[in-house]
C-alpha positions in Angstrom: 95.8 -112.0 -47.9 98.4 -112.8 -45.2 98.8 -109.3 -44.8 95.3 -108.5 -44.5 94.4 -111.0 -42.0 97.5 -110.1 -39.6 96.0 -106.7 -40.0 92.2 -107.5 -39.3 93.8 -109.1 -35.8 95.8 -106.3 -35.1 93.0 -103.5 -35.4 90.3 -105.7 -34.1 92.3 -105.6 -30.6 93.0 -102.1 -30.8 89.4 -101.5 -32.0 88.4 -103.6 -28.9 90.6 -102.0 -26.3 89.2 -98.9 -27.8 85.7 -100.2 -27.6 86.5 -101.3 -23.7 87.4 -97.7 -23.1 84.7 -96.2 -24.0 82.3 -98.8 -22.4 84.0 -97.4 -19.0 83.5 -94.0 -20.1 79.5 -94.5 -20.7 79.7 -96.2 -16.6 81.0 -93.0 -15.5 78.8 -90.8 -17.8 75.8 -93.0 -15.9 77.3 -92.8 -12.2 77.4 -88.8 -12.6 73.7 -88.4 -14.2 72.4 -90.7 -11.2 74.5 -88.4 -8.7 72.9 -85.4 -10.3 69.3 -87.0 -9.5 70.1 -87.8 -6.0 71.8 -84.4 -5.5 68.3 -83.3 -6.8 66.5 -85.7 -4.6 68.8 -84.4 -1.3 68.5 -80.4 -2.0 64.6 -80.5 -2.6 63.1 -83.5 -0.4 65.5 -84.8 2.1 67.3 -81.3 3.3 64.2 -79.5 4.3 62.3 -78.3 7.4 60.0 -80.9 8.1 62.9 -83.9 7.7 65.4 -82.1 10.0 63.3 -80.9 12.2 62.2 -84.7 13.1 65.6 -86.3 12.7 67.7 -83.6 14.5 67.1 -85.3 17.9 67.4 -88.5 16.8 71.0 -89.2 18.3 70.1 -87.9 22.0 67.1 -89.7 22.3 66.2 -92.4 24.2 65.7 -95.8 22.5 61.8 -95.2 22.8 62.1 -91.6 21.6 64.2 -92.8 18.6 61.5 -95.7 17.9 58.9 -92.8 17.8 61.2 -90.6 15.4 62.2 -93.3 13.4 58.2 -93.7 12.8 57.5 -90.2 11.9 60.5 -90.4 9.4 59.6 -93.1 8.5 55.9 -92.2 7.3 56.9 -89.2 5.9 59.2 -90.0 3.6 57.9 -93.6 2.5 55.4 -93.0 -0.5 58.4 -90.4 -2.2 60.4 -93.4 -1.3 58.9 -95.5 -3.6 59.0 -93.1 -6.0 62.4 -93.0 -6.4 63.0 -96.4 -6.6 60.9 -96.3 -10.1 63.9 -94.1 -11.1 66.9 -96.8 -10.2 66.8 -95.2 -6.1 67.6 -98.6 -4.1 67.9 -97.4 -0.8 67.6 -94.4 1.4 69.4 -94.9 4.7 69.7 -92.5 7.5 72.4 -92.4 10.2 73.4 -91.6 13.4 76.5 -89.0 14.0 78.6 -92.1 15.6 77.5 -94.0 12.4 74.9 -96.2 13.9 72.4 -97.5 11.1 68.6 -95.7 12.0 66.2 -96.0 9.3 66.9 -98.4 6.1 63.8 -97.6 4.0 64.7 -100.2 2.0 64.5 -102.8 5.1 62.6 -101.0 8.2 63.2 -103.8 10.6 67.3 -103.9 10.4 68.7 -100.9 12.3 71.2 -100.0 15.5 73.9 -101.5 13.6 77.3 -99.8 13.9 78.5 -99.1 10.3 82.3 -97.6 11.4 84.2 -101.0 10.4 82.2 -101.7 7.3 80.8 -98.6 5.4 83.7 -96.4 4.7 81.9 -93.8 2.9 79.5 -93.0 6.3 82.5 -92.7 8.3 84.1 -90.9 5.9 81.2 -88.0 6.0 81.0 -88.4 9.9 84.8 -87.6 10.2 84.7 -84.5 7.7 81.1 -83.3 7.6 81.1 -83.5 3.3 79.2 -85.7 1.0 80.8 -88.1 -0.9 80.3 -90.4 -3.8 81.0 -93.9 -4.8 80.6 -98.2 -5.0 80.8 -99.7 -1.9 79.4 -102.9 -0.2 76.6 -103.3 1.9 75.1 -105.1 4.6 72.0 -105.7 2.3 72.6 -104.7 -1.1 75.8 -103.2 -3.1 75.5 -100.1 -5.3 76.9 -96.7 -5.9 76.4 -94.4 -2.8 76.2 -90.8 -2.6 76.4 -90.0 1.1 75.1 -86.3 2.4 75.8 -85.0 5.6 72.5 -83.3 7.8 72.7 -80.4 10.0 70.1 -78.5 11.7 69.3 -75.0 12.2 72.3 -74.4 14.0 74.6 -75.5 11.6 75.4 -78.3 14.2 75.8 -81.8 12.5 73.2 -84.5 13.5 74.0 -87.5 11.1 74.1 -88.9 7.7 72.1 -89.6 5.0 72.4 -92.3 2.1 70.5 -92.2 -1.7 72.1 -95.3 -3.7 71.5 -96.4 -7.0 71.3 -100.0 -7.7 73.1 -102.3 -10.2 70.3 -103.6 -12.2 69.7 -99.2 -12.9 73.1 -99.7 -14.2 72.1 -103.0 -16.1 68.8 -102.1 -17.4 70.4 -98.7 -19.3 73.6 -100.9 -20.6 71.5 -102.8 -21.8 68.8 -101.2 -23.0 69.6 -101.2 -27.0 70.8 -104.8 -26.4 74.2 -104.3 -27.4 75.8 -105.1 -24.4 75.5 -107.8 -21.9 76.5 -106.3 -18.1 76.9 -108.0 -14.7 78.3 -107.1 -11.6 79.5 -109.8 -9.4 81.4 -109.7 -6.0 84.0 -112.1 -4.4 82.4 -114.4 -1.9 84.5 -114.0 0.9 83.7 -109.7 0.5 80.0 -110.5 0.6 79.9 -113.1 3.3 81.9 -111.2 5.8 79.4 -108.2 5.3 76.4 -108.9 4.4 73.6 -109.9 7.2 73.2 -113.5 7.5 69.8 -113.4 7.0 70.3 -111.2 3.8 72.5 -113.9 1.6 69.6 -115.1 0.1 69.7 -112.0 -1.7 73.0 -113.7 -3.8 73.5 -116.6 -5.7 76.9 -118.2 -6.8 77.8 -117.0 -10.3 77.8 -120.1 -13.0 80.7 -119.5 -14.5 82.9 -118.0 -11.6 83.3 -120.4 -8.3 85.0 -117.9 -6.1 82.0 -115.0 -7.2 78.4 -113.6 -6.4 75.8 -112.2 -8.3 72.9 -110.4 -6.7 69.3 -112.2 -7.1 67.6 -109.4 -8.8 70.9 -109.0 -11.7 70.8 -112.7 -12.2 67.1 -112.6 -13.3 67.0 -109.9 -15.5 70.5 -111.9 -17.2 67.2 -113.9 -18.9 66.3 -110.8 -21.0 69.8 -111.3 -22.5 69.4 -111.4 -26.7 72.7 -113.7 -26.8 72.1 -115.7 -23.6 72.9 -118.8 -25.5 76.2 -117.3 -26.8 77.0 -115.8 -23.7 76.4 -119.0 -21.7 78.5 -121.2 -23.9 81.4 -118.4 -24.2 81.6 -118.4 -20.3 81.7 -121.7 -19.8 84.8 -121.6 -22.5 86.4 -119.1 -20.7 85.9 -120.4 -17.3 88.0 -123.1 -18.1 90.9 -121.4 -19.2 93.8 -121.2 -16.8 95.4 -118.5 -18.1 92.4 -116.6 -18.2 91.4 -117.8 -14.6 94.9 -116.5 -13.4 94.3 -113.0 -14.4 91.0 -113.3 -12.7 92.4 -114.4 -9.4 94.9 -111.6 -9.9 92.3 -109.0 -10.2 93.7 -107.8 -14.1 91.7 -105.5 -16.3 91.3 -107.9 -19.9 88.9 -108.7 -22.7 88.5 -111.7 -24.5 87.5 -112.1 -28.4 85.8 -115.1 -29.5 84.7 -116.5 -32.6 81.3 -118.5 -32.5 79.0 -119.5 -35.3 80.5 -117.1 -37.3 79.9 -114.1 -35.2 83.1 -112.2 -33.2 82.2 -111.7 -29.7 83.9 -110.0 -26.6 83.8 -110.3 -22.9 85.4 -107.7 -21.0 86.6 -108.0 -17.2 86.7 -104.8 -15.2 87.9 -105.3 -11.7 85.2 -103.6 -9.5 87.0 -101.2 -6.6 85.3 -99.7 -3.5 85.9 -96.7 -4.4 86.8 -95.5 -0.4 88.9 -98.4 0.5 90.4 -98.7 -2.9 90.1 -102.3 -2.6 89.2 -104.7 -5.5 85.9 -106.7 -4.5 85.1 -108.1 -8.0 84.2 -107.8 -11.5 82.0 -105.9 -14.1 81.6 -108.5 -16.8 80.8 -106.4 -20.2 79.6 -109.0 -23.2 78.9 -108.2 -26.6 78.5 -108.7 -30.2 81.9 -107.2 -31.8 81.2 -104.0 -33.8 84.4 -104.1 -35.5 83.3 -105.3 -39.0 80.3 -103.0 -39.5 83.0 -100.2 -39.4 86.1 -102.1 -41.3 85.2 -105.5 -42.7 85.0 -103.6 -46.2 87.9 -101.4 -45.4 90.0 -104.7 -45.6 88.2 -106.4 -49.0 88.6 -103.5 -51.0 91.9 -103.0 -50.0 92.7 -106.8 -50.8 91.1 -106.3 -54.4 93.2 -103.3 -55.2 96.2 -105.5 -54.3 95.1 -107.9 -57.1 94.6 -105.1 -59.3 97.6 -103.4 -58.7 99.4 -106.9 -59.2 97.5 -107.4 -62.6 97.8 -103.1 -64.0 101.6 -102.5 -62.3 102.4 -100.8 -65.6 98.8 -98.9 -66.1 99.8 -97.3 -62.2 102.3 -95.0 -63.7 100.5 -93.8 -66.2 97.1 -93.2 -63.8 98.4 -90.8 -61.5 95.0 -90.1 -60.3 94.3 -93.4 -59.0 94.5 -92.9 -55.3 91.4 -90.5 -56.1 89.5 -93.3 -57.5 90.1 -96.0 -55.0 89.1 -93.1 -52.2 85.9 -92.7 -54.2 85.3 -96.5 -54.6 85.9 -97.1 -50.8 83.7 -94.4 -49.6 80.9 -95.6 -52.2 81.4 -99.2 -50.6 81.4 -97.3 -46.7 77.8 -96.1 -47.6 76.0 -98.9 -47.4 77.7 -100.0 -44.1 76.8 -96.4 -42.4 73.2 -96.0 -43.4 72.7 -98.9 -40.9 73.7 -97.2 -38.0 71.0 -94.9 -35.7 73.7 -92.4 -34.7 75.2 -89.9 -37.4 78.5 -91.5 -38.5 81.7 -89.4 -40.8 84.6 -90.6 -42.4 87.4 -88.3 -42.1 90.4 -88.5 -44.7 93.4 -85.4 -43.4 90.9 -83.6 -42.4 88.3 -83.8 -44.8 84.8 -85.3 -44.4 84.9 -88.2 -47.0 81.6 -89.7 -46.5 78.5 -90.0 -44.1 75.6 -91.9 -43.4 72.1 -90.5 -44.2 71.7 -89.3 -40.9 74.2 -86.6 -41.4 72.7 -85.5 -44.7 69.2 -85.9 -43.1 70.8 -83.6 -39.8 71.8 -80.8 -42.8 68.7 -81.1 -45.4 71.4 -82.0 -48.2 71.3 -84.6 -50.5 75.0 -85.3 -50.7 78.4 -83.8 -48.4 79.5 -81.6 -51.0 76.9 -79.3 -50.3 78.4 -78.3 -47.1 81.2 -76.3 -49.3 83.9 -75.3 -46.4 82.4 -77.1 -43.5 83.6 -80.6 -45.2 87.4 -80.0 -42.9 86.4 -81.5 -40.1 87.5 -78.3 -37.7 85.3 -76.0 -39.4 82.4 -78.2 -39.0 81.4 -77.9 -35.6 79.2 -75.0 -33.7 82.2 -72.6 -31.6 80.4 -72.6 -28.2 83.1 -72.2 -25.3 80.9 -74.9 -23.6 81.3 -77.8 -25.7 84.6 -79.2 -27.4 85.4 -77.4 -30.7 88.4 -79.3 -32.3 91.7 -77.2 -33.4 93.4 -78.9 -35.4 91.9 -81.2 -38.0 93.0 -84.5 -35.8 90.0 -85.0 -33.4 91.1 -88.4 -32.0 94.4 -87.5 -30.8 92.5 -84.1 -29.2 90.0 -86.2 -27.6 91.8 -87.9 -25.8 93.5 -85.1 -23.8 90.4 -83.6 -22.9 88.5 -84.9 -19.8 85.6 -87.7 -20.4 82.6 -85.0 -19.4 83.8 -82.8 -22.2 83.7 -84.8 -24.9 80.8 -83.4 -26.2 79.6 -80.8 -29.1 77.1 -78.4 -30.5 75.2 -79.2 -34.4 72.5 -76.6 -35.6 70.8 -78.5 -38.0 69.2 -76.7 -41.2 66.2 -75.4 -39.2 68.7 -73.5 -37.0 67.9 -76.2 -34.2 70.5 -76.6 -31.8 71.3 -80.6 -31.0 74.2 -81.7 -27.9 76.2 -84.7 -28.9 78.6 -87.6 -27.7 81.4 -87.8 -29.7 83.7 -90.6 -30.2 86.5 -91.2 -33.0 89.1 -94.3 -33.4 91.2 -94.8 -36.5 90.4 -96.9 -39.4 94.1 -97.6 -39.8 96.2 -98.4 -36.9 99.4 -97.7 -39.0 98.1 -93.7 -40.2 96.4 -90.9 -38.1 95.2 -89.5 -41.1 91.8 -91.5 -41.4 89.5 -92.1 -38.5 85.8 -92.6 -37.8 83.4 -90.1 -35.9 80.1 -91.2 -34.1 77.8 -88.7 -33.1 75.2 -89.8 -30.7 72.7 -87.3 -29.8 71.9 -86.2 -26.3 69.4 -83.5 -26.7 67.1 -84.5 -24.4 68.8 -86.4 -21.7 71.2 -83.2 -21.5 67.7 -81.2 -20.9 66.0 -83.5 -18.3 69.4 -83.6 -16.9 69.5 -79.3 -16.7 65.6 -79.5 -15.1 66.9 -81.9 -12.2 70.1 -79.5 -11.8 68.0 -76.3 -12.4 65.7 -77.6 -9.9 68.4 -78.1 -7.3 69.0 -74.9 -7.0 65.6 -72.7 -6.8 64.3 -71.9 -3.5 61.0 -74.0 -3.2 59.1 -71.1 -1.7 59.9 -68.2 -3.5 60.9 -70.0 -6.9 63.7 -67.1 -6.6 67.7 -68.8 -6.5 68.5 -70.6 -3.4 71.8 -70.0 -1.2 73.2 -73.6 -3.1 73.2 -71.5 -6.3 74.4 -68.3 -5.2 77.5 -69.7 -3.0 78.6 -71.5 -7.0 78.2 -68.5 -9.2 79.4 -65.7 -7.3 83.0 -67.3 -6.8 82.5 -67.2 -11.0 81.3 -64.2 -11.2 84.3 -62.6 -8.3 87.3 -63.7 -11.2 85.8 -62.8 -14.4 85.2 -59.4 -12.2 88.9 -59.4 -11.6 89.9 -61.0 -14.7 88.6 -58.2 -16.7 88.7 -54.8 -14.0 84.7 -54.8 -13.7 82.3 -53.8 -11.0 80.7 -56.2 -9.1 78.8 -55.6 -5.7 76.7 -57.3 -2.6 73.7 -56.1 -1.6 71.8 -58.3 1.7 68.9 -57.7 3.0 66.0 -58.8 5.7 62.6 -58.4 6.9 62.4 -56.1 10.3 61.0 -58.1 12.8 60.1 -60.9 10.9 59.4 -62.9 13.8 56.8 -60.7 14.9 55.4 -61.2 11.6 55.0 -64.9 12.7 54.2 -64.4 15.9 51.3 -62.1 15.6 49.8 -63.3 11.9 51.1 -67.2 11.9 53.3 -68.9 9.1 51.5 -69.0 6.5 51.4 -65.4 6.6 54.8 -65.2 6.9 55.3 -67.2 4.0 53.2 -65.1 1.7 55.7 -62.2 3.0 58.5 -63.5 1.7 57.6 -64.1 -1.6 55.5 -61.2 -1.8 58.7 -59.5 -1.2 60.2 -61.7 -3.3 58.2 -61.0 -6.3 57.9 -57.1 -6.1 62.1 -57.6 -6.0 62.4 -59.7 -9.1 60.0 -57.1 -11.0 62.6 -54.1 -9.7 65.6 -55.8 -10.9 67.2 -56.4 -14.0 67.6 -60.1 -15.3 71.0 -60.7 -15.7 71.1 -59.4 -11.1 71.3 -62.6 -9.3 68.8 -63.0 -6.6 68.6 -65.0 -4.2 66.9 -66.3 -0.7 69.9 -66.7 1.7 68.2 -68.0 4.6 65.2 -67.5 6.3 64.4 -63.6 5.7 67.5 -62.6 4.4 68.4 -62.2 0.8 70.9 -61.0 -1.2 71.2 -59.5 -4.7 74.7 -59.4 -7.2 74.9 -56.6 -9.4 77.5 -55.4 -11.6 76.7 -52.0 -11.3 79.1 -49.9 -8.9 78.9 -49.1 -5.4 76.8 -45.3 -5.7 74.3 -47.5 -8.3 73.9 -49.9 -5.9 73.0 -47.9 -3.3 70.5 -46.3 -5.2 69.1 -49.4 -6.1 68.8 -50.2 -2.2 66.9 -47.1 -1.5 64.8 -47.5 -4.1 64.0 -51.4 -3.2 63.6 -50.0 0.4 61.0 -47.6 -0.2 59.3 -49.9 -2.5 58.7 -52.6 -0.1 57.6 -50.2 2.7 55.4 -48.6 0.5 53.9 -51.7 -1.1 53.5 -53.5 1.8 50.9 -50.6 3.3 49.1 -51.0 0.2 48.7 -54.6 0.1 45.7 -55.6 2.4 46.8 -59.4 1.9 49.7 -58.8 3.9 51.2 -56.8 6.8 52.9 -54.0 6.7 57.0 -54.6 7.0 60.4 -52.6 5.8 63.6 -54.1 5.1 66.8 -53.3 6.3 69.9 -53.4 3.9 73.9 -53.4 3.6 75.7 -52.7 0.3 79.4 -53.5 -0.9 81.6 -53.2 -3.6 83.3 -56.3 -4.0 86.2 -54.8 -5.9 87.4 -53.7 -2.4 87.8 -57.5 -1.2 90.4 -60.4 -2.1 87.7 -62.9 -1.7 83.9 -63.0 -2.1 84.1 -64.4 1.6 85.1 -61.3 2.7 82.9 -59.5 1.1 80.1 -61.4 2.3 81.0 -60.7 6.1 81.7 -57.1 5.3 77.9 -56.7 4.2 76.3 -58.7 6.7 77.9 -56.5 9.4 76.6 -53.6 7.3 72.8 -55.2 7.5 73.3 -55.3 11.0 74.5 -52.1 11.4 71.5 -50.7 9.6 69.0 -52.8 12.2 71.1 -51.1 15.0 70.6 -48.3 13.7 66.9 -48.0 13.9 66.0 -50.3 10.7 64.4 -49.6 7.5 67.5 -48.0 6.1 70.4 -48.6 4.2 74.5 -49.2 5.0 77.6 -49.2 2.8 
């Protein structure tokens, strides 16, 4: 018993270091989905035509001028603004190039303020023209900012702009299965030094923390909390302890476990770091019901009755070879029970095997019991090979997971309908003492993996043409330019444009112009085959990669070429145009940069040429 109950204190902090891990993992999991959304938000709503074109004079105007932009901005943008704050969007902040504040959405009236000595992450994309991600203070609100830089036409910069997510986001998806308790609170002294005077009421002191802050909007959601009682009274506790307080003031990463009407509970400090000064501002404070004995509290009984038998049968032992078989069995029957009550599919794993599973697993497979997986019971034969997701090698998937990055951790089930399904993994042992038996979680992400692939998918289609967009192309062809020289493949450039397109314009208006391009557009994607990537690069121009050679390619230019002047004479909708084109083999080029300027010179050496014809 003595030994058991040193052990059950032993694991439960490694489960619970284990746990805290993994809790930090699920914050960074969050932080990238939300930067996907507002890279979504940036590509499609904020870096377009009608937004530059109003804020690109913005830092050369006069104070009324920039009262008159700031309007027009202002107007535009405001009902989408509210939109996005439905999906966790806090605040969308423009700025000048010398970091002067110009439109909060999120608070109209407060502007002209210089943010150089206070918002770090602005002055970091003023200095380097790149966007950049992170927490960071604010002079109204805190949250995790992801920071674009704008240019205009030119390619000349003209200013920032800010899409942050806020805490309670953060909170609300925590907490949203109400196993976790999650605040974020901020040292006074950070807060009072930064924050608008007129803007404190948006903090109140924290209860249990005399030196901390906790944002208004955090503190009254805390009343949704399904252990607020718990919670209160094991603050309280802990805000008295000295030792505990001591690690606070020093800014240590800790949990604490606590025992309260029976129940294990644990609250976890996280110092909280802006992430561009690197400096420690405060605290995420993560508490919970403990886990720990839905996984091992049975572990540890039968264990303690087979010590009693074992002390009662010593003699029978040597004569029952075959008992370690038995007690497996009994433990896994006594596992079942524990499993079934989890939502997520859950394995046991004995050196390598799959022991035992909750009905969730057998449900995923149509089987009634594991044995009817035959060869897929060791563990590394188990999961999908897909080079995207993590496939394990050997048969020990916890000491593998941890050398693998965090956004990796995730693998491929087809279930019996031949369904694909994408899932979290995580594994700890059961034993601290042996590697050779460990639990698996798998959490499904289907869907949030798909919404998240529509937001990304979406970032990178022209809105036009619904062809790719320049984003896309600059990401794969780099891809596409080493597995070309990986493997000694062809791989060429072909970029083209409309013949006076301004005339086009000009003489027939935009919208007509417009209609050209994807008109053009369409006829092209029709003529091509579907694994060419084709994109608009800019304006009228456009490019095409294709893996056939250079003399294929070529053909394929004269054939687009007279297809476009042809069709174009047919098509009463539209006026008649050409295209002039430049071809490359990019097997003749170190770097897909290169090849990119050799063909552009080529386009233009087919428009000084007399147009409507191809170069290479």
């Amino acid at each position: 018993m003595i030994i058991n109950l040193t052990q059950i204190y032993n694991n439960m902090n490694e489960y619970e270091e284990n746990n805290l891990a993994r809790k930090q993992t699920e914050l960074k999991i969050i932080t990238n989905d939300m930067n996907k959304i507002s890279d979504s938000i940036f590509e499609n709503i904020i870096n377009t035509k009608d937004v530059i074109k109003i804020f690109q004079k913005a830092h050369t105007a006069t104070d009324l001028e920039k009262q008159i932009i700031r309007n027009d901005l202002y107007n535009l943008l405001k009902y989408k603004y509210e939109t996005f704050t439905k999906f966790g969007i806090q605040q969308l902040h423009f700025h000048l190039p010398n970091n002067d504040s110009f439109l909060r959405f999120h608070k109209p009236s407060k502007y002209g303020d210089n943010l150089t000595s206070t918002r770090e992450s602005v002055k970091y994309v003023s200095t380097y023209e790149k966007p950049t991600v992170g927490f960071e203070e604010g002079k109204i609100f805190n949250g995790y900012r992801f920071v674009y830089p704008l240019f205009d036409e030119n390619k000349e910069y003209i200013g920032s702009v800010e899409i942050s997510s806020s805490l309670l986001t953060f909170k609300k998806i925590i907490e949203e299965h109400k196993h976790s308790h999650i605040d974020y609170i901020l040292r006074k002294d950070v807060v009072e030094k930064k924050v608008f005077k007129d803007q404190l009421k948006n903090y109140a002191n924290y209860p249990y923390l005399k030196n901390f802050l906790i944002q208004t909007t955090l503190r009254d959601y805390n009343q949704k909390d399904l252990h607020l009682k718990e919670r209160n009274e094991i603050l309280n506790e802990l805000s008295k302890d000295d030792n505990l307080i001591k690690k606070i003031d020093n800014f240590e990463e800790f949990f604490d476990i606590k025992i309260h009407n029976f129940k294990v509970y644990t609250t976890s400090f996280i110092p909280l770091v802006n992430d561009f000064t690197s400096q420690k501002v405060g605290y995420i404070v993560i508490f919970a019901q403990s886990e720990y004995f839905k996984y091992s509290l049975n572990s540890y009984i039968i264990t303690l009755l087979i010590i009693l038998l074992l002390s009662i049968m010593v003699g029978y032992i040597f004569y029952k070879k075959d008992l370690d078989k038995e007690l497996i069995l009994k433990k896994s029957i006594e596992y079942k029970a524990i499993l079934d009550l989890y939502e997520n599919i859950v394995l046991i794993v004995d050196s390598e095997i799959i022991v035992n599973s909750n009905n969730k697993f057998l449900n995923f497979f149509n089987i009634n019991n594991i044995n009817q997986l035959g060869e897929k019971l060791k563990i590394k034969n188990f999961f999908s090979k897909n080079d995207e997701f993590f496939s394990p090698k050997s048969g020990n998937i916890v000491e593998e997971l941890k050398s693998i990055d965090i956004s990796k951790r995730e693998v491929n089930l087809v279930d019996s309908k031949g369904n694909s399904k994408i899932f979290s993994i995580y594994a700890h042992y059961i034993d601290s003492q042996t590697q050779n038996s460990y639990i698996i979680e798998l959490i499904d992400i289907t869907e949030h993996k798909k919404e998240t692939n529509k937001l990304q998918e979406k970032a990178y289609l022209d809105k036009l043409t619904g062809i790719y967009n320049r984003h896309y192309f600059e990401s794969t062809i780099e891809t596409n330019f080493n597995h070309m020289k990986k493997i000694g493949s062809n791989l060429s450039l072909i970029m083209f444009d409309i013949d006076h397109f301004k005339l086009v314009n000009d003489q027939f208006g935009h919208n007509i112009g417009d209609d050209s391009l994807v008109f053009l557009s369409n006829l092209f994607k029709n003529n091509i085959r579907e694994k060419d990537i084709f994109c608009r690069w800019g304006g009228e121009e456009f490019m095409i990669l294709t893996t056939n050679t250079l003399e294929e390619s070529v053909k394929m230019a004269e054939n687009l070429r007279k297809a476009i002047d042809n069709e174009t004479k047919r098509n009463e909708k539209i006026p008649h145009f050409s295209c002039s084109f430049g071809v490359v083999s990019l097997t003749d080029f170190n770097t897909p940069k290169e090849g990119i300027e050799k063909v552009d010179k080529l386009l233009y050496k087919s428009k000084e040429n007399g147009r409507n014809m191809v170069s290479y």
